[in-house]
C-alpha positions in Angstrom: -9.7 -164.0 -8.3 -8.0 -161.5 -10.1 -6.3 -158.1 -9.4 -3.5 -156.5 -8.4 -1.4 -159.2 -6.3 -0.8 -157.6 -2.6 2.5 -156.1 -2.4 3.0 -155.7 -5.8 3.0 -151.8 -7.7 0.7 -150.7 -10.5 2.5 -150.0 -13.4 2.0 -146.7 -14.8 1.1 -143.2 -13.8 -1.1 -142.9 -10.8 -4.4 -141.5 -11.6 -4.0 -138.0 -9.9 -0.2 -137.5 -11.8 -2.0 -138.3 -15.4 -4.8 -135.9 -14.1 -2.8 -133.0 -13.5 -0.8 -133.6 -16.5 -3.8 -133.6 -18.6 -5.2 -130.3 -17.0 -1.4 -128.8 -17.5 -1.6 -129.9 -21.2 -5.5 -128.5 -21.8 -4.2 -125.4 -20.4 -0.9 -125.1 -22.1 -2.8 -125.3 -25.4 -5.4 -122.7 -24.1 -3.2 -120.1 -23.6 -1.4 -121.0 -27.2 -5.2 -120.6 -28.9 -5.7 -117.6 -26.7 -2.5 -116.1 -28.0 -2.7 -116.8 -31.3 -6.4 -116.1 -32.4 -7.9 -114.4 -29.8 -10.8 -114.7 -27.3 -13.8 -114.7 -30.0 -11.6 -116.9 -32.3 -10.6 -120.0 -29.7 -12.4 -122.4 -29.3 -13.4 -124.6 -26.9 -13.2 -127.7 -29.6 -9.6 -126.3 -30.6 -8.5 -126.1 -28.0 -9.1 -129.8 -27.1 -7.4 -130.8 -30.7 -4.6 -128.6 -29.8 -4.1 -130.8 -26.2 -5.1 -133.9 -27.7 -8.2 -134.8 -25.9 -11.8 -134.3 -26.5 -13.5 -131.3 -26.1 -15.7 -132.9 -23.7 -12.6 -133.5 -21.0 -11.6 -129.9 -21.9 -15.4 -128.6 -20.3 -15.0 -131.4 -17.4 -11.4 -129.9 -16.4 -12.9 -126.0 -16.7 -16.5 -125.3 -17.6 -17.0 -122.6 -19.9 -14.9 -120.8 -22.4 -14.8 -117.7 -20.3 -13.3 -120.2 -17.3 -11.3 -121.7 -19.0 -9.8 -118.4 -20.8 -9.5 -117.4 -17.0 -7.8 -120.2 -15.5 -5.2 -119.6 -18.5 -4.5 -115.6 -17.8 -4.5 -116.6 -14.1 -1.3 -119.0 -14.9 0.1 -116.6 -17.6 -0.1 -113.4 -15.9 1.0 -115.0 -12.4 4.3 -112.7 -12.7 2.2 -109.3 -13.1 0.0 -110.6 -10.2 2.9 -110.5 -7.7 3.0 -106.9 -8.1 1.8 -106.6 -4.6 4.6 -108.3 -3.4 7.1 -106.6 -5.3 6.4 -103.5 -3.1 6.3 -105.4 -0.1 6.2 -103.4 2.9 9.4 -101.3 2.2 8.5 -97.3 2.7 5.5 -95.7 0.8 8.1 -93.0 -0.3 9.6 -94.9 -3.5 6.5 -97.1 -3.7 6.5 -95.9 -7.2 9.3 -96.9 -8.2 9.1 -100.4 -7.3 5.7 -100.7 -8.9 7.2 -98.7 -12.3 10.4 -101.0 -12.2 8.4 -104.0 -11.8 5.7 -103.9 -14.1 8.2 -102.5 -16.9 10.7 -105.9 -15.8 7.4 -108.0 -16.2 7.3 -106.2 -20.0 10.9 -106.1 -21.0 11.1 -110.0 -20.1 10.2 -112.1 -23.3 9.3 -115.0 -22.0 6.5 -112.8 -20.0 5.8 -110.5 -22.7 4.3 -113.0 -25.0 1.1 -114.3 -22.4 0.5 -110.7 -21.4 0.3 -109.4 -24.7 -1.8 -112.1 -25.7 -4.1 -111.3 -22.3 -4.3 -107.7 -23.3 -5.6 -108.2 -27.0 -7.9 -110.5 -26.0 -9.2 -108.0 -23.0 -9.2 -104.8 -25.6 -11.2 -107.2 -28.1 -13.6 -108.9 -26.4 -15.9 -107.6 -23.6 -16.1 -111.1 -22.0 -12.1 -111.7 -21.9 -12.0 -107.7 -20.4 -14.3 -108.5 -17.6 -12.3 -111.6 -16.8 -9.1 -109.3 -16.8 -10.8 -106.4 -15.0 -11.8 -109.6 -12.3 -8.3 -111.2 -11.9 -6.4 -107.7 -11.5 -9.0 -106.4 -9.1 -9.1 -109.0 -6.8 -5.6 -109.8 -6.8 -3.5 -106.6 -7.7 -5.7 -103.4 -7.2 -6.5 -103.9 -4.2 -3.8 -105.2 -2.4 -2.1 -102.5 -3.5 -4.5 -100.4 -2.3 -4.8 -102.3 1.0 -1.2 -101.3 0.9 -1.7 -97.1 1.0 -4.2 -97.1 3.4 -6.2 -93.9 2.3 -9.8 -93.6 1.2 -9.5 -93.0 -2.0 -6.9 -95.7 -2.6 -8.6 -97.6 -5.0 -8.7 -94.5 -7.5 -4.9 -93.9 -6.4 -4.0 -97.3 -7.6 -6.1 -97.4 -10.7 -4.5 -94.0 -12.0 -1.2 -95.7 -11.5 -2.0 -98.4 -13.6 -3.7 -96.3 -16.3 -0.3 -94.6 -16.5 1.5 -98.0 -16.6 -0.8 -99.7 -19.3 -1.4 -96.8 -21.2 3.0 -96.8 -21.7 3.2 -100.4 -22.5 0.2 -100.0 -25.0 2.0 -97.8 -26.9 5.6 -99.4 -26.7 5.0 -103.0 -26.8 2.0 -103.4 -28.4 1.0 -100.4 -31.0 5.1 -99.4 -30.8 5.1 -95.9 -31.0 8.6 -94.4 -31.6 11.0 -93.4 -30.0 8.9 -95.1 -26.6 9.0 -98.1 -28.3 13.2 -98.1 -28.4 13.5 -96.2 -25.2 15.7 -97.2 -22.5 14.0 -99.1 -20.0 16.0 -97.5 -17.0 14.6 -94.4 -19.0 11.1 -95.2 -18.6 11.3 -95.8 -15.1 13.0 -92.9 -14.3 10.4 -90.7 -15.7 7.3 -92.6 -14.9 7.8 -93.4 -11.2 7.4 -89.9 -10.0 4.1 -89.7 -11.6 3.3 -93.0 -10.7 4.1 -92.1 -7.2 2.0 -89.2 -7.3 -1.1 -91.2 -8.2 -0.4 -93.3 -5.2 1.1 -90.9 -2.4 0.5 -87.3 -3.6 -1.9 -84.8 -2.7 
């Protein structure tokens, strides 16, 4: 009879570790393609070469190129999606402040800068990668935040905010308009979190 004697160990890694190393790996290399060439330029087939495993393994893990572009951002962006927490439940009086002085932290940090950069170009690009963006920052920033104000219209509130947000860090960190693009970050937040906390608060 043969086996594995009682008693005695497998050698090796156990299947789940090798499992989650592959899926770490698979999406390592997605968000690398992603970055580099886009959402219409990855594919599914790179980025299975990138990872070193069939592209076969790479649908089995995630499905689709739009899930699997998804399941990237998700990991990527995971420091822009604790933007609810950042404002916690201190008082709603300086809630933009904490949102401006966040979100411009999450910008000014390079080794955030670099994935969300890469999200954003894909999302401006490609209608499929915007509607996976508009998804993952609905569900899990917009409207937590807005669960957060507590008024009816808080969902326009908090989309205003971030349309003042973006629309900065489109122009200093991606098309680098001067003199935003050298401003002083304590600079920016000092004159965006009064508007930003007019979105959210003001009449």
């Amino acid at each position: 009879m043969t086996g594995t004697p009682e008693g005695t160990r497998r050698r090796g890694r156990p299947p789940g570790a090798e499992s989650a190393g592959t899926r770490a790996r698979i999406l390592t290399a997605a968000r690398e393609e992603f970055s580099e060439r886009g959402y219409e330029k990855t594919s599914v087939r790179g980025i299975g070469k990138a990872a070193g495993v069939d592209a076969a393994l790479v649908h089995h893990y995630f499905g689709t190129k739009e899930q699997i572009f998804e399941a990237a951002i998700e990991v990527a962006f995971a420091p822009a999606l604790q933007a609810p927490d950042a404002i916690g439940d201190g008082p709603l009086d300086d809630v933009g402040e904490r949102l401006t002085r966040f979100i411009i932290g999450v910008w000014e940090n390079p080794s955030t800068r670099k994935p969300v950069l890469a999200i954003v170009r894909s999302a401006v690009n490609n209608e499929t990668a915007a509607a996976v963006f508009r998804r993952l920052i609905a569900a899990q920033v917009m409207r937590r935040v807005a669960a957060r104000l507590e008024r009816p219209d808080a969902e326009l509130r908090v989309e205003l905010a971030a349309a003042q947000l973006v629309g900065c860090a489109m122009l200093r960190y991606v098309i680098k308009v001067e003199p935003l693009a050298s401003a002083d970050p304590e600079e920016l937040v000092a004159r965006l979190a009064p508007v930003v906390q007019g979105h959210l608060t003001g009449p």
